[in-house]
C-alpha positions in Angstrom: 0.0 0.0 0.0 2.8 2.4 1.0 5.1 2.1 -2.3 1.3 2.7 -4.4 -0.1 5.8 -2.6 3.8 7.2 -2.7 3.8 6.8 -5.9 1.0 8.8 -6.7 1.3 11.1 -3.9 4.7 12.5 -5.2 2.9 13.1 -8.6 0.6 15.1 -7.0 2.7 16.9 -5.0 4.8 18.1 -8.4 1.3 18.9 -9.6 1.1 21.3 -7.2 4.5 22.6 -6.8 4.2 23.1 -10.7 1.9 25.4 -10.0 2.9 27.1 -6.1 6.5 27.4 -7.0 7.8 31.3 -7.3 8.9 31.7 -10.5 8.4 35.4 -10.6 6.8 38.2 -8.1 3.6 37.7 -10.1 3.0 34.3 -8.4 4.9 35.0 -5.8 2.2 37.5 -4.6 -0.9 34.8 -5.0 0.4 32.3 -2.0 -1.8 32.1 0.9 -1.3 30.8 5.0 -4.6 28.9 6.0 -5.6 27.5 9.3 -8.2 25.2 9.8 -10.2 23.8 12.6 -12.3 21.3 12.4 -15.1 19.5 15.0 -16.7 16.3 14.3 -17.2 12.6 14.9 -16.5 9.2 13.4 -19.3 8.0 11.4 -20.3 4.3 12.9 -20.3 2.6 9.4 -20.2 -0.9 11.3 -21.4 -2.5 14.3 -17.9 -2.8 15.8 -16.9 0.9 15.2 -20.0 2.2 17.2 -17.6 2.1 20.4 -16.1 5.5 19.3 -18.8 7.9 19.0 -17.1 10.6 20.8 -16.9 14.5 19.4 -13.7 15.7 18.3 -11.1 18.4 17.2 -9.2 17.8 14.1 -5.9 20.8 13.3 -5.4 21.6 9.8 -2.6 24.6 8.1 -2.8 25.0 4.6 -0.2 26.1 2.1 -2.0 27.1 -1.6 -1.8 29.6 -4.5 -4.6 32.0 -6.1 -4.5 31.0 -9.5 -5.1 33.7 -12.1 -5.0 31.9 -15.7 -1.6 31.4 -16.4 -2.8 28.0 -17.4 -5.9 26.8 -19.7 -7.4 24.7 -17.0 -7.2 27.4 -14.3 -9.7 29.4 -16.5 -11.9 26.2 -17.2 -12.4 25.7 -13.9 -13.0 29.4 -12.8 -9.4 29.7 -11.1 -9.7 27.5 -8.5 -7.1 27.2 -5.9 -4.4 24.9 -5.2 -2.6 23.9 -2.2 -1.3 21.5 0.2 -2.6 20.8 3.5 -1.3 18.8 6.9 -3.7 17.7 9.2 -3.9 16.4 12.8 -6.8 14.8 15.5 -6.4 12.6 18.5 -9.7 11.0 17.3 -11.4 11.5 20.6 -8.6 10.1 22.8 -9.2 6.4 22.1 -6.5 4.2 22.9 -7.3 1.9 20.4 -6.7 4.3 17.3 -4.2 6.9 19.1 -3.5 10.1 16.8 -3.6 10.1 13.0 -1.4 12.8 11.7 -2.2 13.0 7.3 -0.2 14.7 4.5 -2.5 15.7 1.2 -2.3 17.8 -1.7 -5.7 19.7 -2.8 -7.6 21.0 -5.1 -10.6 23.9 -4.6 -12.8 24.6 -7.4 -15.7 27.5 -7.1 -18.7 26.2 -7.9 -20.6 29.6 -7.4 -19.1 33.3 -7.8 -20.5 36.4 -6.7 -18.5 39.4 -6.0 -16.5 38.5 -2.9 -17.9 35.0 -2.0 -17.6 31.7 -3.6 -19.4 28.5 -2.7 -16.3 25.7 -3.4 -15.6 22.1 -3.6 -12.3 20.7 -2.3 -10.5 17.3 -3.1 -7.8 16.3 -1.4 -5.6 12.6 -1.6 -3.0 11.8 -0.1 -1.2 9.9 3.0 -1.8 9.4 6.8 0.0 7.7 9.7 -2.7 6.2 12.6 -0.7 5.7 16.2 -2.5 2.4 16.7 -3.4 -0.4 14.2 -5.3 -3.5 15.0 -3.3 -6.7 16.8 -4.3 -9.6 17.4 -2.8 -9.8 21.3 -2.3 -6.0 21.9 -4.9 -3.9 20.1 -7.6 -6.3 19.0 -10.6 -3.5 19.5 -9.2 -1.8 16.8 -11.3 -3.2 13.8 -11.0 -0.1 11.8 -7.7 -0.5 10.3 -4.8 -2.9 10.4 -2.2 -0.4 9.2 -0.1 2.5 10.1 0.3 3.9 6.7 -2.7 4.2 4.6 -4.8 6.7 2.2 -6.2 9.9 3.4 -9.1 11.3 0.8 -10.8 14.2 2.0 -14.2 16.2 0.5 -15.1 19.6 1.0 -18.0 22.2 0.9 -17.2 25.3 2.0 -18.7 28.7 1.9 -15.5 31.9 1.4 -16.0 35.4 1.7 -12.7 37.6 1.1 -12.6 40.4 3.7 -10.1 42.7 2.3 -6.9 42.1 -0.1 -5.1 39.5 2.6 -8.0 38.3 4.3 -10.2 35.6 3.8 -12.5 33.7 5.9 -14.2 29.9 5.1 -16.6 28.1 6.9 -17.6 24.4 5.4 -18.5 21.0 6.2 -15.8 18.3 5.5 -15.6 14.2 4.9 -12.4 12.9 5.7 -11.4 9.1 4.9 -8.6 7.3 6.2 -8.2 3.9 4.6 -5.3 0.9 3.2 -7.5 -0.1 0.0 -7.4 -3.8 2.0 -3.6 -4.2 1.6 -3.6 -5.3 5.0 -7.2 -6.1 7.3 -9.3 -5.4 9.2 -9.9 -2.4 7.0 -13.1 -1.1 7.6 -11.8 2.5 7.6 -12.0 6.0 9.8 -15.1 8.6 8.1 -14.9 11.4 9.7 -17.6 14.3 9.2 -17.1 17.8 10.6 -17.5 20.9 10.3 -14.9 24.0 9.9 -14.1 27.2 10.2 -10.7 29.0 8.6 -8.8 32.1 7.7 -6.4 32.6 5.4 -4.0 35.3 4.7 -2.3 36.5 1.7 1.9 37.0 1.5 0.7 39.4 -0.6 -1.3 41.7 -2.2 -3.1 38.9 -4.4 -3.6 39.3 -8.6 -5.6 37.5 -11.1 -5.9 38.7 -15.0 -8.0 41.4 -14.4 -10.8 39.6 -16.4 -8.8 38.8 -19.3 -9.1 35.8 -21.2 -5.6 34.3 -21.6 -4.9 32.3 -23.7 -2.0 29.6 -22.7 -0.2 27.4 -24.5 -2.7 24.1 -25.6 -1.0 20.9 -24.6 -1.4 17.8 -26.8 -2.9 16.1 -23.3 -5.4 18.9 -23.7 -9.1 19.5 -25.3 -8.6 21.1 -28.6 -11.9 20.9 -29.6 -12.0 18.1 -32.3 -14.7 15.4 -32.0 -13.0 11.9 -31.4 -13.5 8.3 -29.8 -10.5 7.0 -27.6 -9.9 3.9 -26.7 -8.2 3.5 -23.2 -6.1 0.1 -22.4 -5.2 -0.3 -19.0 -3.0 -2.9 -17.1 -3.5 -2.9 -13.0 -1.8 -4.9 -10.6 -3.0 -5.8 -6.8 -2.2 -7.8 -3.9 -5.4 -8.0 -0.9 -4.4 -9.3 2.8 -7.4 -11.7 3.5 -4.7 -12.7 6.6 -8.1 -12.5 8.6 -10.4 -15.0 7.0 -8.0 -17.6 5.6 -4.7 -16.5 6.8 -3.0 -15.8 3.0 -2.6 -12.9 0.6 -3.5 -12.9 -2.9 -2.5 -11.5 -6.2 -4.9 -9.6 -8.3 -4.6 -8.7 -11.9 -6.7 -6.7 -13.8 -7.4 -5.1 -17.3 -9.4 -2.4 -18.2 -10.8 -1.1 -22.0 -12.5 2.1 -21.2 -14.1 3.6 -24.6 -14.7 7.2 -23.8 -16.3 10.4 -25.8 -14.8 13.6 -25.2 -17.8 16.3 -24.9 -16.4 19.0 -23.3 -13.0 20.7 -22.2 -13.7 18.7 -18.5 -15.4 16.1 -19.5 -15.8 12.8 -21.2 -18.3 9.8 -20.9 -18.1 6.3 -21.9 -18.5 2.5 -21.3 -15.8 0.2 -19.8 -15.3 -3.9 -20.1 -13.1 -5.1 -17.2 -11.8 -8.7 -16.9 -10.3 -9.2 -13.0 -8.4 -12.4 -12.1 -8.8 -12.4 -8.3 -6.0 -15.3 -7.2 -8.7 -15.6 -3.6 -11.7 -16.5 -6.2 -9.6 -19.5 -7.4 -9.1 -19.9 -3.3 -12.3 -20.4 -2.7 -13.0 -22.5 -5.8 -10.0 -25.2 -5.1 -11.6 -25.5 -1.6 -14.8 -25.7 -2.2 -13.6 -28.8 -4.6 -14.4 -26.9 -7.8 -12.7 -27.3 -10.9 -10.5 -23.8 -10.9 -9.9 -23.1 -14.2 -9.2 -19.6 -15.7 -13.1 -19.1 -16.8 -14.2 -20.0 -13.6 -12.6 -17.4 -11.8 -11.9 -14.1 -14.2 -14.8 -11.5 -14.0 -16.1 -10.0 -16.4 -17.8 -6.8 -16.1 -19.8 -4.0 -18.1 -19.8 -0.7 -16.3 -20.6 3.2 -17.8 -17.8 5.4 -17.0 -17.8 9.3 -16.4 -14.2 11.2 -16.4 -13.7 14.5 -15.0 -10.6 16.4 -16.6 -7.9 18.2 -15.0 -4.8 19.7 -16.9 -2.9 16.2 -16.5 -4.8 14.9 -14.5 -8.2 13.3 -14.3 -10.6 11.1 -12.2 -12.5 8.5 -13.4 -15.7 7.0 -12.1 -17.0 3.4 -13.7 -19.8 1.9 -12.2 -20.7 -1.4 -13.6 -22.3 -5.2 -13.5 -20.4 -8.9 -13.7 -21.6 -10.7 -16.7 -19.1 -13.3 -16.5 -17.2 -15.9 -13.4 -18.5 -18.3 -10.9 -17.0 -16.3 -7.6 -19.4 -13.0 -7.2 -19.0 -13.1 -3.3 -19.7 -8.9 -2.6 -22.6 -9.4 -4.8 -22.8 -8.9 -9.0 -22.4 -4.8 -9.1 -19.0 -3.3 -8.5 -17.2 0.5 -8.7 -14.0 1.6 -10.2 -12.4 5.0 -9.4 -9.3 5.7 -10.9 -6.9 8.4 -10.6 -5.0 9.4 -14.0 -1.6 11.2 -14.6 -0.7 11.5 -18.2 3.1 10.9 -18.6 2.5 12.5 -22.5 0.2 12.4 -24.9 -0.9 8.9 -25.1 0.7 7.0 -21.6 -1.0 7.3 -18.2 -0.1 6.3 -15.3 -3.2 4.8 -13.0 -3.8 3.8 -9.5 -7.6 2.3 -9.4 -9.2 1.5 -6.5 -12.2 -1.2 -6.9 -15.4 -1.3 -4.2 -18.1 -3.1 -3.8 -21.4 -1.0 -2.7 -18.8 1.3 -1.0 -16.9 -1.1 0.4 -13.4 -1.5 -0.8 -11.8 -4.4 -2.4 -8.5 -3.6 -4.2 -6.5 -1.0 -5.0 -4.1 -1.0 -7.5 -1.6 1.0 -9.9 -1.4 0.7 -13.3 0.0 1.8 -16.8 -2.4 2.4 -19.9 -2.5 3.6 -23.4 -4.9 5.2 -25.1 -6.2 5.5 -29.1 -7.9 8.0 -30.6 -10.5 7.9 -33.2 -10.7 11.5 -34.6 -13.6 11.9 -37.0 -14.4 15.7 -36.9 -11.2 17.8 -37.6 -12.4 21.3 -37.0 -11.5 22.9 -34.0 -13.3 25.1 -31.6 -11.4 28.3 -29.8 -13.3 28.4 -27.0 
């Protein structure tokens, strides 16, 4: 679990250095200080987590930029901001689970401007460190999670209203996940649902373009406007701890053919075929005295698929049904979230986290290509 969240973790973080880094007084004067507090509780997702149903602080500081449109996407998105945040809560004082301390880069998109308030959504992914993980002998109350190291995800409405040039104040509601994507169980996972208030303050007198449209360069990862089909092949690779039930760990491996039609500068929407060769499936088979050959135990699903666009960047969201294997143990529906980094034009790297009915199964990273299908050549400037 560690070396795959690293992984993608240090692209993020490049992501945002990319665009924090001072590369003359222009950005230089669009960083902003935040501090966060946060006051919530653990939502009881399963009968053995309703033991901590305390109210809590969580700590949060915040490095992020102002964007302004140096960049294509900043305008698409109606310059959102971009930061990096560090986060701390003693999770109500329980023992058993001790302090998580979590590490996340982030992304805040307005969803509503008007004048000197925006209404925004934040995304954040990235690491966290819990003090206590399950044990067998020494901590077996812990059924939450059965790691140190695992994935912090956090979701975020909040409300901003910019004071003056330097200051501005946030208040918000926030979903924070801490979870190891069952690399190592139990791994029910920490939800934590609060709510926030923040200020933030300014280096400097802040800039944007002064309601300019610029125009930016137009990479070749980018929407240019041409109507096309692509074609998506993608390779993932797995290993679950089921250490718990039967004491073993198991490879998975995975292939994905997403065919996807581009219909805006953010978006695209398509169907996806997945075939999954769980190694546990052909467990249970062999033990059950089954015949365990290859058709017996690779899925097959059918699942529609909706990707959100980011510069580089993208998240995709398949939802879909098994049509094909003999093991269907979480049931016959299944969701696929993947997070994308294109390396250039064509290669992506992928880390793809599967669920069943929320409920995690895998989590993998991966390496796929795409094709594209162009069948309208005229471009839109737009």
């Amino acid at each position: 679990m560690a070396k795959k969240v690293f992984l993608f973790t240090i692209i993020l973080i490049l992501f945002i250095l990319d665009n924090i880094k001072a590369e003359n007084f222009v950005k230089r004067n669009n960083i902003q200080l935040e501090t966060r507090l946060h006051y919530g509780f653990l939502l009881s997702h399963h009968l053995e987590l309703n033991r901590f149903n305390s109210h809590f602080p969580m700590y949060e500081i915040s490095i992020q930029k102002l964007t302004y449109g140096q960049k294509r996407w900043e305008q698409k998105y109606d310059y959102p901001l971009v930061g990096f945040s560090l986060l701390y809560s003693d999770l109500g004082g329980y023992k058993e689970l001790g302090n998580v301390y979590a590490a996340f880069p982030y992304l805040n998109f307005p969803l509503f401007r008007k004048h000197e308030s925006t209404f925004n959504l934040r995304l954040g992914l990235g690491l966290s460190w819990l003090e206590n993980k399950f044990d067998n002998i020494t901590n077996y109350k812990n059924f939450a999670i059965g790691s140190h190291l695992n994935l912090a995800a956090s979701i975020q409405f909040e409300y901003r209203r910019q004071i003056n040039k330097r200051f501005t104040l946030s208040c918000g509601t926030t979903l924070t996940h801490f979870s190891n994507g069952t690399t190592k169980t139990p791994n029910y996972g920490l939800n934590i649902f609060t709510a926030n208030i923040a200020v933030s303050y300014s280096l400097y007198n802040p800039k944007r373009s002064g309601g300019r449209m610029l125009l930016p360069e137009l990479y070749t990862y980018e929407f240019d406007g041409r109507q096309y089909l692509e074609m998506n092949f993608v390779i993932v690779v797995s290993n679950k701890d089921m250490t718990q039930s039967v004491g073993k760990r198991f490879m998975v491996y995975a292939s994905h053919i997403d065919i996807m039609k581009r219909v805006s500068y953010k978006s695209k929407f398509g169907i996806g075929i997945d075939l999954t060769a769980d190694l546990s499936d052909k467990y249970f088979l062999d033990s059950e005295g089954a015949q365990a050959n290859p058709a017996s135990y690779l899925k097959t699903g059918i699942s529609g698929g909706y990707e959100l666009v980011i510069s580089r960047m993208s998240i995709l969201t398949n939802i879909g049904l098994y049509v094909g294997g003999k093991v269907r143990k979480s049931g016959d529906s299944y969701q696929r979230f993947t997070l994308k980094y294109h390396i250039n034009e064509n290669f992506t790297t992928n880390l793809a986290l599967n669920t069943h009915a929320g409920t995690a199964d895998f989590i993998g990273i991966g390496l796929g290509y795409r094709f594209r299908f162009i069948y309208k050549r005229k471009i839109k400037h737009s």
